[in-house]
N, C-alpha and C positions, 0 to 999 in steps of 0.2 A: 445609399444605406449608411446610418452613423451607426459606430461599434463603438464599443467598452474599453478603456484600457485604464491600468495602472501601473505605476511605475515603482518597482519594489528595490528594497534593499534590504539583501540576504547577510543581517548581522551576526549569523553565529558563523561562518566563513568568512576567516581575516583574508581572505585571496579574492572575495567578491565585493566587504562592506567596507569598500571606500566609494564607491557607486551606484548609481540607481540604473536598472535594468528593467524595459518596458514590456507588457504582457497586455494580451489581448483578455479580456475576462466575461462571462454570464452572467457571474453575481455580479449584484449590488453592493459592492462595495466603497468604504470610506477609510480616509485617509486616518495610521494609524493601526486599523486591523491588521490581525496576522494572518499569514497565509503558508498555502504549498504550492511547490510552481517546480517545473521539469526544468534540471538546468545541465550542463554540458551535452557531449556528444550522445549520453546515453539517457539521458531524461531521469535522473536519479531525482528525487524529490526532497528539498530543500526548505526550510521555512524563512520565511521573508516578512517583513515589514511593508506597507502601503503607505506611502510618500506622499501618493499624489494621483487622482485620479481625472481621466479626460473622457470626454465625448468626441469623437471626429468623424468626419466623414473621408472612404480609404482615401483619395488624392492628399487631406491632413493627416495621417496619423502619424504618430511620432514613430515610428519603425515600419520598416517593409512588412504589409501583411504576407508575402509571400515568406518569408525567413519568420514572420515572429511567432513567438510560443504562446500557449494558455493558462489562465492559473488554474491549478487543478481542483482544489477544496477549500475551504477556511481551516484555517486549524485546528486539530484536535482533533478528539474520536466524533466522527459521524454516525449517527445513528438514524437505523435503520428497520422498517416497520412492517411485513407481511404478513396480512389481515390480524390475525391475531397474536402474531410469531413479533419478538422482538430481536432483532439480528446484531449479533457482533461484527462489525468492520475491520478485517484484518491492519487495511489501509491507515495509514497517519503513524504508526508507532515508528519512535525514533529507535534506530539499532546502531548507530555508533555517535562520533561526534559533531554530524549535519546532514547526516541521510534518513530518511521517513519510507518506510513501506511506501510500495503504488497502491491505489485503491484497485476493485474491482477485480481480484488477486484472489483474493480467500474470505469468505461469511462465515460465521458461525452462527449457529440454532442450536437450543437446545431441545424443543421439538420441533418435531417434520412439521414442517407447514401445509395447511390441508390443500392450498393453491399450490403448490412446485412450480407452475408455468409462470405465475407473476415474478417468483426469482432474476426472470431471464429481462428484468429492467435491471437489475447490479450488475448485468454482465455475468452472471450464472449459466453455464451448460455443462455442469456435472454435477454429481450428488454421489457423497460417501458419506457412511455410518459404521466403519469398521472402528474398533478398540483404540484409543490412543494408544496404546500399548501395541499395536501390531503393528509391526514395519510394515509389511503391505501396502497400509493406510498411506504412508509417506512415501512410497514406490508410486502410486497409482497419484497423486497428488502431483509428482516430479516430473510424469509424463501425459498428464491432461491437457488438453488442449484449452484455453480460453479460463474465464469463472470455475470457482468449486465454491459450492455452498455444503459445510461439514455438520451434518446433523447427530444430535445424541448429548446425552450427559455427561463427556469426558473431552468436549467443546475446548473447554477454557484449558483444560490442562495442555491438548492439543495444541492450542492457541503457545501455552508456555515453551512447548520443545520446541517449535519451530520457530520461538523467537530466539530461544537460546542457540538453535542450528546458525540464525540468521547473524547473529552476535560473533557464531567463531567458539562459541561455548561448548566448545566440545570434548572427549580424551580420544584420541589417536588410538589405539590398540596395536595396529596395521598399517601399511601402508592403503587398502583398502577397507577399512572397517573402519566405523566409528560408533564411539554411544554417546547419547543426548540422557543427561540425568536433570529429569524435572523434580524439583522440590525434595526429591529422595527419594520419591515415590515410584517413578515411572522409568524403566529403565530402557530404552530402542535400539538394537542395533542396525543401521544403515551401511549399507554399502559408500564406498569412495562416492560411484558414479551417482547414485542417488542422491547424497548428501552435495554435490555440485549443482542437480540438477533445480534440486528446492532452493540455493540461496540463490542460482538465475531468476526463477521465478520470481522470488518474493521480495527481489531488487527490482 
C-alpha cells in the first residue's frame, strides 16, 4: 500500500525552521502550500510550509509510520456546509505567536440545521443555543465531551470571547473569577475552573 507524505518546514517557529519535518498526509498536496500539522508532545497546531512531497510504499517511507504524525488541514479557515446551513470552523485561528486552534473543537451556525445528525461528520455530539452572554453557555462547553456545534445569532460574538479566553484576554477580578469583555458589548463572568477548562479544549 503507497501513502502520502510531505515534508514540512514550520517557518514561523525559529526552534523548528531550520529543518524539514516528515508528515504522512490525505490531501493532495504540492510543494509550497501551506499547512497545519500537530507538533510536540501535545499536538498543538502549527503552520508549516510543503517542501516536498513523496509517494512510498511503508518499507520506503521516509519516517517510521509507527511514530509519524498527520497533516491536519490546509490553512486557513475551512469551510464548512450542512444542507443549507453555512458552518463556522472554530479550528485554524491563530491565538498566540505559532499555535492555531484544533479543528473539530467547536462549529458555529447561525441557524439550527434542519439535519442535526449530519453534524456528527465534523465531529459534533453536542448542541448549545444559550445567550453569548450567559456563562452557563461556557460552563457546559468546558465540560462536553467530544464536538459542540453552537447555534443562534450571537454565534460570532461567541466565537469573539472564547477567542479572547484563548488569547489570556482577560481581567482577573479574583483569584477565581474572571470576565471576558467582547468588543464592549458582552460582558461573562467565568469561574477560575471553567476558564481552564475552555482554553484545555480549545488548545
Amino acid at each position: 500500500m503507497k501513502y502520502d507524505f510531505a515534508a514540512l518546514r514550520f517557518t514561523e517557529d525559529k526552534n523548528l525552521a531550520d529543518k524539514v519535518y516528515w508528515y504522512v498526509t490525505e490531501l493532495p498536496l504540492s510543494e509550497g502550500e501551506r499547512v497545519l500539522a500537530p507538533v510536540g508532545p501535545h499536538d498543538r497546531l502549527q503552520a508549516a510550509r510543503v517542501e516536498k512531497t513523496v509517494s512510498a510504499e511503508e518499507g520506503d517511507a521516509p519516517y517510521d509510520l509507527r511514530l509519524i504524525k498527520a497533516v491536519t488541514a490546509r490553512y486557513g479557515a475551512r469551510k464548512l456546509v450542512l444542507g443549507n446551513c453555512e458552518l463556522l470552523e472554530f479550528g485554524g485561528v491563530r491565538y498566540d505567536g505559532k499555535h492555531y486552534t484544533p479543528f473539530g473543537k467547536l462549529v458555529l451556525v447561525k441557524e439550527l440545521p434542519a439535519d442535526l445528525f449530519g453534524a456528527g461528520v465534523y465531529g459534533v455530539t453536542n448542541l448549545f443555543t444559550l445567550p453569548a452572554s450567559d456563562p452557563v453557555l461556557y460552563r457546559e462547553i468546558a465540560h462536553a465531551s467530544g464536538g459542540v456545534l453552537l447555534a443562534g445569532e450571537e454565534g460570532e460574538k461567541t466565537f469573539r470571547i472564547l477567542y479572547a479566553l484563548l488569547r489570556g484576554e482577560t481581567h482577573t477580578k479574583a483569584e477565581e473569577e474572571a470576565e471576558v469583555v467582547s468588543d464592549g458589548e458582552t460582558e461573562v463572568s467565568l469561574d477560575g475552573e471553567t476558564t481552564r477548562l475552555l482554553r484545555e479544549k480549545l488548545q
